[in-house]
N, C-alpha and C positions, 0 to 999 in steps of 0.2 A: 504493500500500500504506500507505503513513505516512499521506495525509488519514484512511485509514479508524480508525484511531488514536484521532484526536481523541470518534468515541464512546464512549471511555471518562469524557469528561469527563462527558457524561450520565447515567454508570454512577454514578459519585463522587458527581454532585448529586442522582441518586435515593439514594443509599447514607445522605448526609447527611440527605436530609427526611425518609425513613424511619426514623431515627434518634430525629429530632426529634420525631415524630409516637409514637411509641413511649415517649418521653419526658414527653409531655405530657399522654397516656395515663394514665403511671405516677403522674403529680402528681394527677391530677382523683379518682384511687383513695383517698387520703388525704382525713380529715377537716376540714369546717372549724371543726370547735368545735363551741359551744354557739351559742345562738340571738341573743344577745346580739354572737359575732362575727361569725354568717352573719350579721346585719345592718350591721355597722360594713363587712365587704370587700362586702356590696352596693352600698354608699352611694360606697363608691369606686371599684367598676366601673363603676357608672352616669356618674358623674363622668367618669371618663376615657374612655369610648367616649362623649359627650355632646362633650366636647373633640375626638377624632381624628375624629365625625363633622363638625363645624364648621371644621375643619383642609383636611379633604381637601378640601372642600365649596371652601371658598378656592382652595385648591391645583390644581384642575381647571381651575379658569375659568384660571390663568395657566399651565396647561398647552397648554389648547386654544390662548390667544392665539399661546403662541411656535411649536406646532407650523405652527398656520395661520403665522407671518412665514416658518417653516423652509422651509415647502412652498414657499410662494409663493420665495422665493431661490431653491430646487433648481430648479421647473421651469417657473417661468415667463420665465426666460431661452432658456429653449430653442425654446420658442413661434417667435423672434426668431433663430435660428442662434446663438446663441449658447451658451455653457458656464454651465453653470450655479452660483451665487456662493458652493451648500452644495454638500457630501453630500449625493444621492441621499437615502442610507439615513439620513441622519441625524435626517428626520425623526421617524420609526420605534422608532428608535432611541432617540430621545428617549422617547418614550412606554411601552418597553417597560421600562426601566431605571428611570423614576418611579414605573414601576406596582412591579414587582418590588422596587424600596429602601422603595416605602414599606408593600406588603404586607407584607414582614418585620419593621418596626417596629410593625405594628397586630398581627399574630401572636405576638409578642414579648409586647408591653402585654399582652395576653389574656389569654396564660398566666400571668404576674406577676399579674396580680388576682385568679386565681383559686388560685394560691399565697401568695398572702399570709395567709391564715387558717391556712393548713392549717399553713404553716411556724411561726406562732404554738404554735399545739396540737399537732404532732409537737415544738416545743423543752419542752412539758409533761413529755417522756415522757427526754426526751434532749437534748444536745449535738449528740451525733453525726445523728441522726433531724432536725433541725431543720436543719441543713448538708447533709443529706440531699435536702432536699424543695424548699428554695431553692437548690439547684445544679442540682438535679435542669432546675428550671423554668430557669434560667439556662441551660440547656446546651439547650435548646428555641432561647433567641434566637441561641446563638452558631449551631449545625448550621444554623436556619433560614439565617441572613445568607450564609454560604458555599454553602449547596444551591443557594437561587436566586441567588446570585454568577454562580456557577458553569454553572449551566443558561442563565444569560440569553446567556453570551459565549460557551459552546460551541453554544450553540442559533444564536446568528447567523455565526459565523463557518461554520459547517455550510451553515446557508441561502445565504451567499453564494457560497461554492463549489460546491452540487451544484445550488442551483435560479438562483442568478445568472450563475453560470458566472465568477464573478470568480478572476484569479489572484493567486497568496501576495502578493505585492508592492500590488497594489487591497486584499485583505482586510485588511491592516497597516495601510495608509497611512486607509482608511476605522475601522473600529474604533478609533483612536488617539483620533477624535471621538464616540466611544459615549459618554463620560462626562457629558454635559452632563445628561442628562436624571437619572443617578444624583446631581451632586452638586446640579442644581436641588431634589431630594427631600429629600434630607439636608440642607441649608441650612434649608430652611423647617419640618423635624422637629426638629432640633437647636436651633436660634434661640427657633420658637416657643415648645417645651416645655422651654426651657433659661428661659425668662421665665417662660411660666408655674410653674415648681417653685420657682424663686427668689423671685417675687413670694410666694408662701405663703409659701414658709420663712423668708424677712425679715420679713416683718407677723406670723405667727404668733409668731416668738421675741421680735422688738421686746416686743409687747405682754404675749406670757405670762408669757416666764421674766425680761423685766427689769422690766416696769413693774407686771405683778398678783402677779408673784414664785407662778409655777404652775408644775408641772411639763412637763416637753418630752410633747406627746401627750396633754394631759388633754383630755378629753371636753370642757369646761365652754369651750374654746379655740374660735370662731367658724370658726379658720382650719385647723384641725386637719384637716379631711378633706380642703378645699383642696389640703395641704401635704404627705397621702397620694398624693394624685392625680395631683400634680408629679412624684412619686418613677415614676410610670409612663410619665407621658406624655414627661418630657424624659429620666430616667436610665437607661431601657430601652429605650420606641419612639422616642427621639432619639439613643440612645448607637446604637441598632442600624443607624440610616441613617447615621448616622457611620459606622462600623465597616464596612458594606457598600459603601460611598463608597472610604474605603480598599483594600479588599481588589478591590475591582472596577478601581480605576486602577493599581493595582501589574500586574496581570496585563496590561491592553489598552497600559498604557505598554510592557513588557516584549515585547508582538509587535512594535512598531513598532521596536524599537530591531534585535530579532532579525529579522524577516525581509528584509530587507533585505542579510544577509551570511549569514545560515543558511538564508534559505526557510521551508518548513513544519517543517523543527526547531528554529527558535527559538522557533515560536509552539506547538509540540506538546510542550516542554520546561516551559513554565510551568503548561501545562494537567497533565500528569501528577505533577509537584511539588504541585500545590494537589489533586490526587485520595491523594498517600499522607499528606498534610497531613491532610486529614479523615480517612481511616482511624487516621493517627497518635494525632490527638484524641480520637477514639471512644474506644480504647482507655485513654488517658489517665483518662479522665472516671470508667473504674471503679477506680481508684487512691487517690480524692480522700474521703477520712473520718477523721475525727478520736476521742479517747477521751472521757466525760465528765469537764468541770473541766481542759478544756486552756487554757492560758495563750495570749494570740497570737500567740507564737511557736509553739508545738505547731501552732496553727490554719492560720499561714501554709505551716508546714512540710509539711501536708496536700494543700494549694493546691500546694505547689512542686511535690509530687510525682507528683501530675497533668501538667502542664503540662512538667516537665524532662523528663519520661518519655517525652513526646510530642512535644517536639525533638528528642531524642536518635533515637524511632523516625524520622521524619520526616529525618534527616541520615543517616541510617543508608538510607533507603531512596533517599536523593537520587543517590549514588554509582553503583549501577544502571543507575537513570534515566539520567544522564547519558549513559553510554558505549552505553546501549542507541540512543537519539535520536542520540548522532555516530555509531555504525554503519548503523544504519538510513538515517541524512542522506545517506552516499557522498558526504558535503563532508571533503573532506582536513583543510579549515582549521580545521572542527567539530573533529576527531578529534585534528590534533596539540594542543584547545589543551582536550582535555575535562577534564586535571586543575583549568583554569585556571577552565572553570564551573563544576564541582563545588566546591571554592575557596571562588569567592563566594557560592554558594549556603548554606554551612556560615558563610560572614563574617556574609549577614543576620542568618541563625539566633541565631547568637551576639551581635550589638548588639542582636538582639529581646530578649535576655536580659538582655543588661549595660542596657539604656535601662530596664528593668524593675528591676534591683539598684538600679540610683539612684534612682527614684522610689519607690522602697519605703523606700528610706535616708532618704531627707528628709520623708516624711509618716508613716510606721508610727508610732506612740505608745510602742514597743517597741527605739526608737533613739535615740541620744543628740539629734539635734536638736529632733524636736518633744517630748523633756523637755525641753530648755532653755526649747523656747518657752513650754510651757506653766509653769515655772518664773520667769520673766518677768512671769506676772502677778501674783508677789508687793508688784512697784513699782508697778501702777495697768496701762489698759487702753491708754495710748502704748508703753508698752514691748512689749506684745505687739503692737501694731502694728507698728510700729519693725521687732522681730525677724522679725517672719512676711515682711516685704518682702525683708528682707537675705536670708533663707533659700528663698525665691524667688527672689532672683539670684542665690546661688551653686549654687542646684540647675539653671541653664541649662549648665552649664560640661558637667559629663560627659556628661548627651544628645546634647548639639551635636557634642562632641571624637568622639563613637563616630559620630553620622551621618556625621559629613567624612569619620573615618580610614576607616569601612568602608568607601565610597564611592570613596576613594583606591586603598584597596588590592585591592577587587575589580576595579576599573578596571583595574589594574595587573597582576593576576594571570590576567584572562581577555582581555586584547590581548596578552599576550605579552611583546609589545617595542612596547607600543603610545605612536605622538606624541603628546603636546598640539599640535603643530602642524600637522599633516597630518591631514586628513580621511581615510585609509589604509583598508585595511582592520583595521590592527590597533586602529585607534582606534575604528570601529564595534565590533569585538570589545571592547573594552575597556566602552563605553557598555555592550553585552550584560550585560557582567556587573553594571554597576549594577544595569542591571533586574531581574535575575535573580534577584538580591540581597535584591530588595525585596519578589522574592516568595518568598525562603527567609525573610523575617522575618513573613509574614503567611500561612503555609503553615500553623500552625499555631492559625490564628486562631478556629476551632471550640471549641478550649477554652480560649485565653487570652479570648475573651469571653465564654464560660459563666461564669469567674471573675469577671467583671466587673459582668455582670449579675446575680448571685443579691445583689450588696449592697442594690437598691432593694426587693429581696423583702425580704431581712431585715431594714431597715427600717421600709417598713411592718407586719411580722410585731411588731415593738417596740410600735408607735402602736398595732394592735388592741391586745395585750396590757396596755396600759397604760388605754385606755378602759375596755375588756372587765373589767378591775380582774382580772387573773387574778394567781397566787400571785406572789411577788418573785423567785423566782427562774427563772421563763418568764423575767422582765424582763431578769434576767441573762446570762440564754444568749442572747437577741438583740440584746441591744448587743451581748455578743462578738462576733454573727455581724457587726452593722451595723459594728463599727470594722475587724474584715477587713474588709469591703464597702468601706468607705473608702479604705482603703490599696491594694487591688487594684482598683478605680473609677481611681484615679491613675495605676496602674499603664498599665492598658488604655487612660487616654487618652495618657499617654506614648509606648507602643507606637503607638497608634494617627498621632500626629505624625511617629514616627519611620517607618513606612511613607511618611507623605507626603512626607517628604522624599528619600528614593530616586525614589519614581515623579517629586517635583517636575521633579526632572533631566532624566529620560525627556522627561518630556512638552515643557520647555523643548525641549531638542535637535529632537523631533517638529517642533513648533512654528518653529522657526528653518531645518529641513530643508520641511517647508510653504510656507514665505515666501518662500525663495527661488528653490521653484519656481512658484509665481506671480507672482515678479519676475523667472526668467530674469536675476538678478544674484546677486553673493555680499552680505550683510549685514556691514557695519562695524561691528563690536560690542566697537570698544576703547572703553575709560572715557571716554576724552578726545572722543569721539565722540557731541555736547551729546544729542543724542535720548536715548543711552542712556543719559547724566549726569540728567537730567532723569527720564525713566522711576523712575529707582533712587528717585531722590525721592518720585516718584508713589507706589510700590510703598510706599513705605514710610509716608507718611501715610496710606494707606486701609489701612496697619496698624492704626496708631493711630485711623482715624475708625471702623472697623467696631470696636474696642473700648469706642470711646466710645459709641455707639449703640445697642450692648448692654447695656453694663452702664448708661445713662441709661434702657431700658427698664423693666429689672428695676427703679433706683430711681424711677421715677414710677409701677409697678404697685404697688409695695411701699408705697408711699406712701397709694395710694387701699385697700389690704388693710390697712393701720393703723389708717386713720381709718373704717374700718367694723368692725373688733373694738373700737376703744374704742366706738365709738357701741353695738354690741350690750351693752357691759358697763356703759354707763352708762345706757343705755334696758329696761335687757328685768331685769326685777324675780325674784330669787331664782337669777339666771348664776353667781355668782360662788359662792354658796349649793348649788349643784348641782340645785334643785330647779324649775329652768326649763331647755328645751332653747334652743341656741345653732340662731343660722338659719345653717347650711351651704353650704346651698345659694348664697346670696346672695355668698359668697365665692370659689365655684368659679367665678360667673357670670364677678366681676368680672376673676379672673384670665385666664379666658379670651377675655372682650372685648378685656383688655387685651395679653396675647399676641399673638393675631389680627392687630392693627391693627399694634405695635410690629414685628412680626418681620418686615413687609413691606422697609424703608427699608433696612437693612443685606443682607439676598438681594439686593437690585436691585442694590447695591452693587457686587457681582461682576459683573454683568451690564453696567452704565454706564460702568466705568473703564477696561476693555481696550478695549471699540468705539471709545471716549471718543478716547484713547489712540492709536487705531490709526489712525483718522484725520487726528489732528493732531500726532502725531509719528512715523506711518511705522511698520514694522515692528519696526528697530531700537530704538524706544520700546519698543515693547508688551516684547522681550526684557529690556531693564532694569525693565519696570515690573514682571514676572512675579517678575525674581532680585529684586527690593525686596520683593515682597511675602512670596516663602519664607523671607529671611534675615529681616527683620525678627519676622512672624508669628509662625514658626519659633521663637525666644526669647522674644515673649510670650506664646505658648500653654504655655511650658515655665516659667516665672516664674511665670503666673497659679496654672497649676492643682497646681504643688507648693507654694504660698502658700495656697490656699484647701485642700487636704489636710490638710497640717502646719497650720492654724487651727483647723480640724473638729478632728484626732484629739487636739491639743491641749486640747479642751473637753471632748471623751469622757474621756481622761487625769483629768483634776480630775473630772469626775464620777464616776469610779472609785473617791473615796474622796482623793484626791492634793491639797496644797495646800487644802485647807481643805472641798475635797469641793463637792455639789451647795449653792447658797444662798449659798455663801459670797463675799466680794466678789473675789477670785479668779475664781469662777465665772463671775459678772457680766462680770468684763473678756475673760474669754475666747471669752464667747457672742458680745462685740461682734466680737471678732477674727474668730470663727465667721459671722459674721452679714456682714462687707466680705467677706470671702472667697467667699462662696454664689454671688454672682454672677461671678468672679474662675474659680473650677475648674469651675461649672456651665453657664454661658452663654457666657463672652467664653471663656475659656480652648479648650476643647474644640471652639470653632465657625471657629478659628483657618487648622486642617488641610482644613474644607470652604474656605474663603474661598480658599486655595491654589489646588485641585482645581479649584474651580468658575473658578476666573479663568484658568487653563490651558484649562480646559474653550470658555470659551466663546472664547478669543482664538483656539483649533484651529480651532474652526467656522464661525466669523466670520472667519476669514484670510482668505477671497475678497474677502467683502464690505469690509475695513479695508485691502486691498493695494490694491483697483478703486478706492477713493475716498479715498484715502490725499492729504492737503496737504503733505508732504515728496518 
């Protein structure tokens, strides 16, 4: 009776894409303007589907490779009597999860390009209309990310029970390894188009706003469409394979941990939380509109109201859920301990919120820190350096403090009486609730990424209007909308870390419960125990080298985007005059050759270190090199990217009018602060939470192959 259950998860993921679809519908109904704009958002859809086709195009060839090694591990052992070194399904698996993370990010882009005009010309008419049209399309990418989330993992866990005939305990233990192929998608969407939009937007501001002293988006700018195109391809179709990376390991971390003491209700628990999540959202999404001439805070308060709304439903319906999944279970242990999941499921909910107060505290331009920062640039452009670092390190404190405590105490409140040192059942209970956790904090993620994604619309909704030369106060209404977009951009990737770090858990524990049944021994996993001293090390410099490789990206693109805006401005006669056009094109080229080639070294990254690792320090390695990579990561993805937030809204700030206004040498120091930052919250920061996933990802999958040939 309960498998039959789980099609409701399909019910939810059609509920969402029909949503979505409905949605995107409504945006295409809307105007793009005059002729002047339908050409500017052409030039930049061509662009960016020019880019994702050249993307995928890459992305294939290293899909096919690892599927063909997957295959070859699953069954060419068997040939030979032997067990084979993968997952079966994992080949599969792999392919259906890169296909599905990365159609949602190319779905996503779509609709963002074809909203970026329209969101320009509805802010002619309105505030409200223009928050309208760019949420509208942002709530496209979020539904889409959860629909097919959601379809992919109740679609196979369906198949392996009715056509594989696998039971609860095989479908757990398998799905636990689904991940590889989602976060292999997300790595190389997020990376790539995290270089590509950084390389524009460093060489476009380098050159315009400090050295020709132009305004941000003027037509006459070489790199200006470039630096359109980035806003699609990295802060939409690469925030979205991010976001669906998360939301898809929080739930398959969450079966492993539950069935194994619940059965089929711990894995039919996360599926029905993530199905009243999306309806919660839906709902949420018509709550979200503001009055014309609202200040940021009116604008945020708009945003909250969405989204709190949509917790609140979503916690509200989890209580139900719960007691419904322990009766149904006819597990005793389910039922005495249902307050204890309900609990944690209300814990997530709640640090999804608090990780979100904090990061809106330290970047909003609307709170005392990033005025100070930007009040900083009254002493020169060291001091906003200086302070955007400091306010990057004291913005790790409260994320970190709510990942632990929630993690402690959902632990604590869903084992009951659960040991740290006994593997019991109350301590599986207790892990349960971690998971569970993680997906009461990404239950809601339907509309906490709508919120997130309508920023790169509004955006470029600004750049049209500022070419297009439309009236000053369009201009107005989309920075307001762009400096929300900022602030709730931070948001979303905070959230988004903070999912990874619950599931981190899970999937360690997976991974450690793996290992040891392909060693038939228990794993020494005290400090003092040199493999796992050593790993912690490991873990923690491919922190630091996949930051450095990122952000070295972004500066050797940005580099070659420089030295081709000065050359167009010193070659190409009447640029600067307005009465010659800038070659475009030649700029979008080079960002994307250069993306392409860069984004390679750091993906592989995740891929070299855990084999690396598991080889030559044993299992017990790979588990300290996994916890180096979460803690360390963990706090520079939380550093980066509320340093390059509070940078950004810091510069928006002064251009408002503040400290001496646009042009002013104030401004100048802030664009610089703006400009170290781009790749800091756009690239390195944000690509921190796949680096995680993905290194979990492939040490689950490759545990045959790294225990069989293991030098310890």
């Amino acid at each position: 009776m309960m498998i039959h259950l789980f099609w409701l998860g399909i019910a939810g993921a059609a509920l969402a894409l029909g949503f979505a679809f409905t949605q995107s519908r409504k945006v295409l109904k809307f105007s793009e303007g005059n002729e002047v704009m339908i050409k500017i958002a052409s030039a930049i859809r061509t662009g960016a589907k020019a880019y994702m086709k050249r993307q995928y195009s890459a992305v294939v060839k290293f899909f096919a490779i690892v599927f063909v090694i997957l295959c070859a591990l699953a069954f060419v052992p068997v040939f030979f009597g032997e067990k084979g070194l993968v997952n079966q399904y994992a080949p599969f698996a792999f392919i259906t999860g890169g296909f599905f993370t990365g159609l949602s990010g190319y779905i996503g882009m779509k609709v963002a390009t074809n909203a970026n005009a329209r969101t320009a010309n509805a802010a002619g008419e309105s505030l409200n209309k223009g928050l309208r049209v760019s949420f509208s399309s942002g709530t496209v990418m979020g539904f889409i990310v959860v629909g097919f989330g959601l379809l992919d993992i109740t679609a196979w866990l369906l198949l392996l029970h009715y056509v594989f005939g696998a039971t609860d305990v095989e479908i757990g233990q398998s799905m636990v390894k689904f991940g590889l192929g989602v976060a292999s998608m997300a790595m190389f969407a997020r990376v790539g188009g995290g270089i590509f939009t950084k390389a524009a937007d460093v060489g476009a501001d380098l050159v315009g706003k400090i050295e020709v002293g132009i305004p941000e988006d003027d037509p006459r700018n070489p790199a200006v469409i470039a630096d359109n195109v980035g806003d699609n391809v990295g802060d939409v179709a690469g925030m979205g394979a991010d976001l669906y990376e998360a939301y898809a390991h929080a739930i398959i971390a969450t079966f492993a941990l539950g069935v194994g003491i619940y059965s089929y209700g711990g894995m039919l628990l996360p599926i029905l939380i993530s199905v009243a999540g999306i309806v919660a959202s839906l709902i949420g999404t018509f709550f979200v509109r503001t009055k014309e001439k609202a200040d940021q805070k009116s604008l945020l308060r708009s945003l909250h109201m969405g989204t709190f709304l949509a917790a609140g439903i979503a916690a509200a319906a989890a209580l139900p859920l719960t007691f419904l999944v322990a009766r149904m279970s006819d597990d005793s242990y389910m039922q005495d301990n249902e307050w204890g999941i309900f609990g944690s499921i209300i814990v997530g909910i709640i640090s999804g919120l608090l990780i979100g107060f904090f990061t809106e505290y330290y970047t909003s331009d609307t709170n005392k820190p990033t005025k100070e920062l930007a009040a900083s640039s009254e002493t020169g452009t060291a001091t906003v350096m200086i302070g955007g670092l400091s306010l990057g390190m004291k913005a790790t404190v409260g994320p970190i403090i709510t990942v632990a405590g929630a993690a402690l105490i959902s632990f604590f409140i869903a084992g009951g009486h659960a040991s740290l040192e006994m593997m019991d059942e109350a301590f599986q209970a207790g892990l349960y609730g971690i998971g569970i956790a993680s997906v009461g904090l990404v239950a809601t993620l339907g509309i906490n990424l709508a919120t997130d994604a309508f920023g790169p619309v509004a955006d470029n909704a600004g750049g049209i209007a500022e070419m297009a030369h439309l009236p000053e106060e369009v201009r107005v209404r989309t920075d307001a909308l762009d400096s929300l977009g900022n602030t709730t951009a931070a948001t979303g990737k905070g959230f988004s870390i903070g999912a990874t770090g619950f599931s981190a858990l899970a999937l360690l524990v997976s991974y450690v419960t793996l290992a040891e049944n392909a060693l038939e021994e228990s794993l020494d996993l005290s400090v003092t125990n040199p493999p796992v001293l050593v790993g912690l090390f490991i873990g923690c410099i491919t922190a630091f080298f996949f930051a450095a490789l990122t952000i070295s990206a972004v500066h050797k693109a940005a580099q070659c985007v420089v030295i081709e805006v000065r050359r167009q401005f010193r070659e190409i006669a009447g640029l600067m005059e307005g009465t010659a056009e800038p070659d475009y094109a030649t700029c979008v080229d080079i960002c994307t050759r250069s993306a392409l080639r860069r984004m390679v070294a750091p993906s592989l990254l995740a891929f070299v270190v855990p084999i690396t690792t598991g080889i030559l320090l044993g299992a017990a390695g790979v588990v300290g090199m996994l916890a180096g990579i979460v803690v360390t990561g963990f706090a520079l993805a939380i550093f980066m990217m509320t340093s390059g937030g509070a940078w950004d809204n810091a510069k928006k700030y002064i251009e408002a009018g503040n400290h001496g206004g646009k042009g002013s040498e104030n401004h100048k120091a802030a664009v610089i602060g703006d400009t170290v930052g781009d790749p800091f919250k756009d690239t390195a920061g944000p690509s921190f939470n796949i680096l995680i996933t993905l290194s979990s990802a492939v040490s689950l999958v490759f545990v045959g192959v790294t225990t069989a040939f293991s030098l310890m």
